[in-house]
PyMOL commands that place a pseudoatom at each C-alpha (Angstrom):
pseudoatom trace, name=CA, resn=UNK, resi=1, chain=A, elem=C, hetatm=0, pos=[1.611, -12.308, 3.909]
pseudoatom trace, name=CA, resn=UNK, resi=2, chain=A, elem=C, hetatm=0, pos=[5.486, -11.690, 4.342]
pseudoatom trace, name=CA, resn=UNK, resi=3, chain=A, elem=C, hetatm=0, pos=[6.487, -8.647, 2.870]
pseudoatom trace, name=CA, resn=UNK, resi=4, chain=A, elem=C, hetatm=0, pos=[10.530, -8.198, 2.011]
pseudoatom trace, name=CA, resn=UNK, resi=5, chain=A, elem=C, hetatm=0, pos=[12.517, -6.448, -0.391]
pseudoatom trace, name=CA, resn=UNK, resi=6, chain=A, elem=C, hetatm=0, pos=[12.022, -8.909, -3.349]
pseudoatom trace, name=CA, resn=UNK, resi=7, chain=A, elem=C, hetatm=0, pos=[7.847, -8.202, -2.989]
pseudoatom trace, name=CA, resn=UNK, resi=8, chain=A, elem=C, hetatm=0, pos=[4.948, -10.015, -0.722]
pseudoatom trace, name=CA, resn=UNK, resi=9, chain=A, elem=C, hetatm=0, pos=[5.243, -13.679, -0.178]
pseudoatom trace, name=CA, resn=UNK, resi=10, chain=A, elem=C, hetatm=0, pos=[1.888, -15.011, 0.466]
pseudoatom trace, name=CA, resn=UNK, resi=11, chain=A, elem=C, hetatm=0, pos=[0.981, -18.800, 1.564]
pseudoatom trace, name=CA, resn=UNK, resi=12, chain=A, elem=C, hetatm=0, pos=[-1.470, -20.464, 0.277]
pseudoatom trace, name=CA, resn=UNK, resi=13, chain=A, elem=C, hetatm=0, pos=[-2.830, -23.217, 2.824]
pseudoatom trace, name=CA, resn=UNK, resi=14, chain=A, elem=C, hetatm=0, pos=[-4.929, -25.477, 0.817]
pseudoatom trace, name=CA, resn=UNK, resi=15, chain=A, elem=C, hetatm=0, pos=[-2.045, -25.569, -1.925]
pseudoatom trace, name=CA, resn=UNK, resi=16, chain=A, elem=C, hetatm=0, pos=[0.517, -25.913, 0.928]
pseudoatom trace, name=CA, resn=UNK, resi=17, chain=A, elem=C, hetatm=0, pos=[2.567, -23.552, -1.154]
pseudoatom trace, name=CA, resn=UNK, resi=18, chain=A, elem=C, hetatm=0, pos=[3.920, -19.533, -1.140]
pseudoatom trace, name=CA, resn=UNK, resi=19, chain=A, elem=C, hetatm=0, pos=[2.930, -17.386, -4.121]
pseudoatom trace, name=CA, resn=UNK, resi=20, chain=A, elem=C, hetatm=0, pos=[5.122, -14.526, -4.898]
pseudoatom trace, name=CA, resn=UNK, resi=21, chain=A, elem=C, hetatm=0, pos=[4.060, -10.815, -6.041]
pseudoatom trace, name=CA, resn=UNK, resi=22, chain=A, elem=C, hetatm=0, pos=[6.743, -8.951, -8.011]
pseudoatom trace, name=CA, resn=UNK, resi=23, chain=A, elem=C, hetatm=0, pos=[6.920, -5.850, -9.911]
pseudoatom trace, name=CA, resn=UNK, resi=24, chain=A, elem=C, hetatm=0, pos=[6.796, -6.140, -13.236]
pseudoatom trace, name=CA, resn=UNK, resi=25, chain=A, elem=C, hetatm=0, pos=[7.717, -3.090, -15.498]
pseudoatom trace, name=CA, resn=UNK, resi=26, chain=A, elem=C, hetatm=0, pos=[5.772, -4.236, -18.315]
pseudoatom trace, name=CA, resn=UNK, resi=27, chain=A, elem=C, hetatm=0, pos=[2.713, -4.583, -15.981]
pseudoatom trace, name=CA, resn=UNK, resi=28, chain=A, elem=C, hetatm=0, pos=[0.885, -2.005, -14.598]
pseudoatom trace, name=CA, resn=UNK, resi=29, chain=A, elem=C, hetatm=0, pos=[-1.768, -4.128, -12.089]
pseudoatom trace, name=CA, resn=UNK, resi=30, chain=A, elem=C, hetatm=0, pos=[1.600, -5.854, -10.368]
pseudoatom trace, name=CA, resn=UNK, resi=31, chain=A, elem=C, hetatm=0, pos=[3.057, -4.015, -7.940]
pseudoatom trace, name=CA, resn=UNK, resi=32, chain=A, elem=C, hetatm=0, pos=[4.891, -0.914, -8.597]
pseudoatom trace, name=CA, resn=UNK, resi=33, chain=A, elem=C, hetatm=0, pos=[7.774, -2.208, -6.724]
pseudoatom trace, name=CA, resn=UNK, resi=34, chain=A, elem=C, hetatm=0, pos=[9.462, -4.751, -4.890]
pseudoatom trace, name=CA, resn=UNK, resi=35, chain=A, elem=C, hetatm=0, pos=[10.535, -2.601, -2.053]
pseudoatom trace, name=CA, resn=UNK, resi=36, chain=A, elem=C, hetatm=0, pos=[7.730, -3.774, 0.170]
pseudoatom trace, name=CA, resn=UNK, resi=37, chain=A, elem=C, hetatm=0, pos=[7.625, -1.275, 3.525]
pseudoatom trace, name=CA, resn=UNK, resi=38, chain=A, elem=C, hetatm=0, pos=[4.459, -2.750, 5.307]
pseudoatom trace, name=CA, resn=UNK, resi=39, chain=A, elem=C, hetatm=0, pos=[1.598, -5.031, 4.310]
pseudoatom trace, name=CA, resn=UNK, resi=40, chain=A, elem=C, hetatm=0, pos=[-1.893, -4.309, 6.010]
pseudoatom trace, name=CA, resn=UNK, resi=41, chain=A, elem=C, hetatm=0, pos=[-5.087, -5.617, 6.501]
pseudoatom trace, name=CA, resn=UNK, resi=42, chain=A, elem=C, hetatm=0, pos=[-8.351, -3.740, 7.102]
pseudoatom trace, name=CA, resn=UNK, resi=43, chain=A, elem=C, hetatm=0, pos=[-11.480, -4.275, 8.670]
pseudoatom trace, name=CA, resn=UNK, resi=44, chain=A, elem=C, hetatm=0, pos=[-13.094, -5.492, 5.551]
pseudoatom trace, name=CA, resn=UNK, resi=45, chain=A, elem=C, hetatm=0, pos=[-10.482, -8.076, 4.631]
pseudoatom trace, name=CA, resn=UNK, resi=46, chain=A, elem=C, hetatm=0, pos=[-8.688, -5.745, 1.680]
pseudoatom trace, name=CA, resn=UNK, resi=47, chain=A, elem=C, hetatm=0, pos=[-5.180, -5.690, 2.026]
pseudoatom trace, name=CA, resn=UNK, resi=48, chain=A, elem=C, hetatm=0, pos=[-3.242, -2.534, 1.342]
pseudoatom trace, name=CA, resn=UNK, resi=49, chain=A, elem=C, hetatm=0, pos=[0.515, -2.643, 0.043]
pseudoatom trace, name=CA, resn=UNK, resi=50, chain=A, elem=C, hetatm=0, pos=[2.991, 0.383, 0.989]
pseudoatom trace, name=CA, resn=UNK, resi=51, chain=A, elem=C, hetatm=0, pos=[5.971, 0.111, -0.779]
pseudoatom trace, name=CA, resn=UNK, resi=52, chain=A, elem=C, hetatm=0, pos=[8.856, 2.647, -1.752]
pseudoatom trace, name=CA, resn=UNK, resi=53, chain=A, elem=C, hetatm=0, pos=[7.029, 3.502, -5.085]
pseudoatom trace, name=CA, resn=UNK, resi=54, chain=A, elem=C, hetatm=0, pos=[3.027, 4.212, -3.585]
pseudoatom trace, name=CA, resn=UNK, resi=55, chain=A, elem=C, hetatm=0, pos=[-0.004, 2.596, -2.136]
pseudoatom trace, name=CA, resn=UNK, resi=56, chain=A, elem=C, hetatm=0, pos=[-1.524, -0.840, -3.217]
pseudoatom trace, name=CA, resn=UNK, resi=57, chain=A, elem=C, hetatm=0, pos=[-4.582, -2.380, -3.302]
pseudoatom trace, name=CA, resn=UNK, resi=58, chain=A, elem=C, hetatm=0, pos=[-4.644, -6.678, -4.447]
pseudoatom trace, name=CA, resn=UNK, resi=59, chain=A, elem=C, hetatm=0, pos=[-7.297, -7.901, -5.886]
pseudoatom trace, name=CA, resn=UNK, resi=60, chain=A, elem=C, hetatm=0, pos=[-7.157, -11.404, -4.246]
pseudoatom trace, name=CA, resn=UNK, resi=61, chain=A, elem=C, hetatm=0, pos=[-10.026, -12.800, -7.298]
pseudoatom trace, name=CA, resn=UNK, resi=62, chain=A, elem=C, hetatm=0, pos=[-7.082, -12.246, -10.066]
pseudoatom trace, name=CA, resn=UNK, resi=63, chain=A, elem=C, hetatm=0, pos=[-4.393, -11.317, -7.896]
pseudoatom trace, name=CA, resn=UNK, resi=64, chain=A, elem=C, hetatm=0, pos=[-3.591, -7.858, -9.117]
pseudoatom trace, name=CA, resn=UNK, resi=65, chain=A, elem=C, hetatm=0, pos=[-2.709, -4.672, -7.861]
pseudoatom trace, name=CA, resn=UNK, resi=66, chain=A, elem=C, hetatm=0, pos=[-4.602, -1.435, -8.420]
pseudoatom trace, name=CA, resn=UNK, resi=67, chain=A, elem=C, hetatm=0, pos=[-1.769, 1.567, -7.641]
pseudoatom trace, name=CA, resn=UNK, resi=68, chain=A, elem=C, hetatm=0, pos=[-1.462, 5.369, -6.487]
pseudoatom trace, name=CA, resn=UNK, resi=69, chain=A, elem=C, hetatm=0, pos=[1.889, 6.242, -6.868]
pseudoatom trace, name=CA, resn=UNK, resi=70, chain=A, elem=C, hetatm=0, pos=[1.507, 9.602, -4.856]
pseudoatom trace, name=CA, resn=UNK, resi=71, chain=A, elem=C, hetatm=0, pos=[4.029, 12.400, -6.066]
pseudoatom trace, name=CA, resn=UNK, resi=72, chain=A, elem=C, hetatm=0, pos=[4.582, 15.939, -4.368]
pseudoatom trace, name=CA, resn=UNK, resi=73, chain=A, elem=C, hetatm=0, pos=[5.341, 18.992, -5.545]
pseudoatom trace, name=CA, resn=UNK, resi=74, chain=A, elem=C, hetatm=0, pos=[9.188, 18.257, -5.776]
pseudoatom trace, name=CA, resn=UNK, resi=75, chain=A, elem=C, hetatm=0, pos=[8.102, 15.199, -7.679]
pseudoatom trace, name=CA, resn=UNK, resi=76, chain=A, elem=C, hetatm=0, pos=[9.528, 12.875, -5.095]
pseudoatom trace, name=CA, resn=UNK, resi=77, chain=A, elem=C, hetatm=0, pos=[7.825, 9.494, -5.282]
pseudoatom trace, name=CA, resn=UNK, resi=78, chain=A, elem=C, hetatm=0, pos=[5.192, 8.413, -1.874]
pseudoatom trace, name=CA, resn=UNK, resi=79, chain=A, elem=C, hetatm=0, pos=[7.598, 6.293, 0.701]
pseudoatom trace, name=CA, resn=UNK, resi=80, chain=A, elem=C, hetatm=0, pos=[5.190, 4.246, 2.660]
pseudoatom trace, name=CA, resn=UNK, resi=81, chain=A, elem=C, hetatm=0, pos=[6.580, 3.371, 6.250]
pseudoatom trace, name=CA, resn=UNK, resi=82, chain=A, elem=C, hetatm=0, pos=[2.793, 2.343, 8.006]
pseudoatom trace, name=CA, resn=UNK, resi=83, chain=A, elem=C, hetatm=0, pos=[-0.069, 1.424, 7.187]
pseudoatom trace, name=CA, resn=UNK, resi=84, chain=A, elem=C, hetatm=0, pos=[-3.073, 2.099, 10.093]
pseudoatom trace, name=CA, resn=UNK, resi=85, chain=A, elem=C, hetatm=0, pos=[-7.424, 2.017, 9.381]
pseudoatom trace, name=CA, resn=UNK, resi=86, chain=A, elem=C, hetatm=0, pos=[-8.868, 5.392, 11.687]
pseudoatom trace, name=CA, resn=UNK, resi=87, chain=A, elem=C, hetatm=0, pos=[-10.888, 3.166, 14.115]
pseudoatom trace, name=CA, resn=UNK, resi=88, chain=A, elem=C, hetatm=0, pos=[-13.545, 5.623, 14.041]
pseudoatom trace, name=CA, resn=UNK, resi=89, chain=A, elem=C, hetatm=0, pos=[-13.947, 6.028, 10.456]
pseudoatom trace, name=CA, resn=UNK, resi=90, chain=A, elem=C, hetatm=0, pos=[-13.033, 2.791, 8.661]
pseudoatom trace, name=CA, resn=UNK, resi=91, chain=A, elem=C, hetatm=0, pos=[-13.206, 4.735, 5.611]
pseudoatom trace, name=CA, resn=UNK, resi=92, chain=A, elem=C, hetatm=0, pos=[-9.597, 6.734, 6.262]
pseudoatom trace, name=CA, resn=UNK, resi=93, chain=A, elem=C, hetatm=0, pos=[-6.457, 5.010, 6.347]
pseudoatom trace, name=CA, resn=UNK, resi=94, chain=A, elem=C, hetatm=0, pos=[-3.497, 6.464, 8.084]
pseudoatom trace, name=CA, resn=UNK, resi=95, chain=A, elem=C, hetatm=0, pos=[-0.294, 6.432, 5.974]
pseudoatom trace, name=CA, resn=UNK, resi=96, chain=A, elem=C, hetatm=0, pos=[3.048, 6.982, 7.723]
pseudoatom trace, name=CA, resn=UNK, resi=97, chain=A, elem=C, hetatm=0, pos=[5.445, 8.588, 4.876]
pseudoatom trace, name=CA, resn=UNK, resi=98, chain=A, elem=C, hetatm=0, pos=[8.821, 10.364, 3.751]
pseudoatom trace, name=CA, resn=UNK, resi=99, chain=A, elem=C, hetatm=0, pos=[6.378, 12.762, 2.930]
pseudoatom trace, name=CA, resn=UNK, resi=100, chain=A, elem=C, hetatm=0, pos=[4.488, 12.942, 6.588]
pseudoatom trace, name=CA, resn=UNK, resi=101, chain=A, elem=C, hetatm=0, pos=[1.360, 11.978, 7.184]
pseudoatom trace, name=CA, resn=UNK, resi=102, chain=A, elem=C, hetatm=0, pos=[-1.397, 10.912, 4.979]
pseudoatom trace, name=CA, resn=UNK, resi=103, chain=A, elem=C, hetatm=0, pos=[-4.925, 10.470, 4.851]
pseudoatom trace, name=CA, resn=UNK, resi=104, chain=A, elem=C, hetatm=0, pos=[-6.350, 7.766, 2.481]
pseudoatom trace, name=CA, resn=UNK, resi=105, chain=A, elem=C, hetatm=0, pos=[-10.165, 8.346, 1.826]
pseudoatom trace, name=CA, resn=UNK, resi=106, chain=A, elem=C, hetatm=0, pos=[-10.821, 4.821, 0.420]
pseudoatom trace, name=CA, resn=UNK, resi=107, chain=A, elem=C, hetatm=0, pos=[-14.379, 6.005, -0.758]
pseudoatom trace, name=CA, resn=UNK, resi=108, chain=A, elem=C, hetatm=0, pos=[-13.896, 8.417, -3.167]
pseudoatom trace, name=CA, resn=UNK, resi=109, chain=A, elem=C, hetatm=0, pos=[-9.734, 7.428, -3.337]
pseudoatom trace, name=CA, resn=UNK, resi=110, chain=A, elem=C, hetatm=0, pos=[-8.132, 10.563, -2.212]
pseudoatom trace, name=CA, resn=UNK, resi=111, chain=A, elem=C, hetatm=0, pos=[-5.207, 11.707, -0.570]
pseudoatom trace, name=CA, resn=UNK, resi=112, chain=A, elem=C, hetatm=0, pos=[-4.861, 14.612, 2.202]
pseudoatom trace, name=CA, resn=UNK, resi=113, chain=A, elem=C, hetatm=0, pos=[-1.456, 15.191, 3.347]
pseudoatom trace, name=CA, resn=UNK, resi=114, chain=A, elem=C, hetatm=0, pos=[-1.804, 16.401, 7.122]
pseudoatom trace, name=CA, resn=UNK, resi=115, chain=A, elem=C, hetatm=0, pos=[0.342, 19.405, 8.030]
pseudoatom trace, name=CA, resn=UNK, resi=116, chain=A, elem=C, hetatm=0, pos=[1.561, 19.025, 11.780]
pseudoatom trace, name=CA, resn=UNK, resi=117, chain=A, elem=C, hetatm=0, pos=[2.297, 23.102, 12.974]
pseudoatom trace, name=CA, resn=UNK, resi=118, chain=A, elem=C, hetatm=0, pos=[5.536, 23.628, 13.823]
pseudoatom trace, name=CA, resn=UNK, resi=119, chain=A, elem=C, hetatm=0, pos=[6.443, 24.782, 17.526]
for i in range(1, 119): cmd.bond("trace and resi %d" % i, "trace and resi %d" % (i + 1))
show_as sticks, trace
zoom trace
């Protein structure tokens, strides 16, 4: 997978071809935008999508997206910079953001924001 600013390019090797994922506004399982920041892969083969808009999940069986587009307080929209799985707990994914750090439980699909004390 090849993530850009125009989506996620993905080849497909028995097709000998790329397939592209876009946002589509009049779609809500595509992504939620083509700003792609990372792509990542976890230990179970799911690949996560942090973009400029939230957090995505593909489904690669219909190739959708299912989306948490994250919003704060001020009702600024989730950046996602990095995407990391806690090596420990492969249930928590580690989300580097405009907003600071995040915890994704993928279990139960919640968010923790972690607050780093200030000096």
């Amino acid at each position: 997978m090849v993530s850009t600013d125009q989506g996620i390019n993905r080849y497909d090797y028995r097709a000998d071809q790329f397939f592209r994922f876009k946002h589509d506004p009049n779609n809500i399982l595509t992504l939620p935008s083509n700003e792609i920041k990372r792509s990542f892969q976890d230990s179970q083969g799911r690949i996560w999508v942090g973009s400029i808009n939230g957090l995505s999940l593909l489904n690669p069986v219909n190739n959708t997206f299912k989306n948490w587009l994250f919003k704060n307080k001020t009702e600024s929209g989730l950046v996602i910079e990095d995407i990391i799985q806690d090596k420990e707990d492969s249930d928590i994914l580690w989300i580097a953001s405009n907003l600071g750090i995040i915890q994704f439980h993928i279990s139960d699909q919640s968010f923790t924001q972690i607050t780093i004390p200030s000096d």
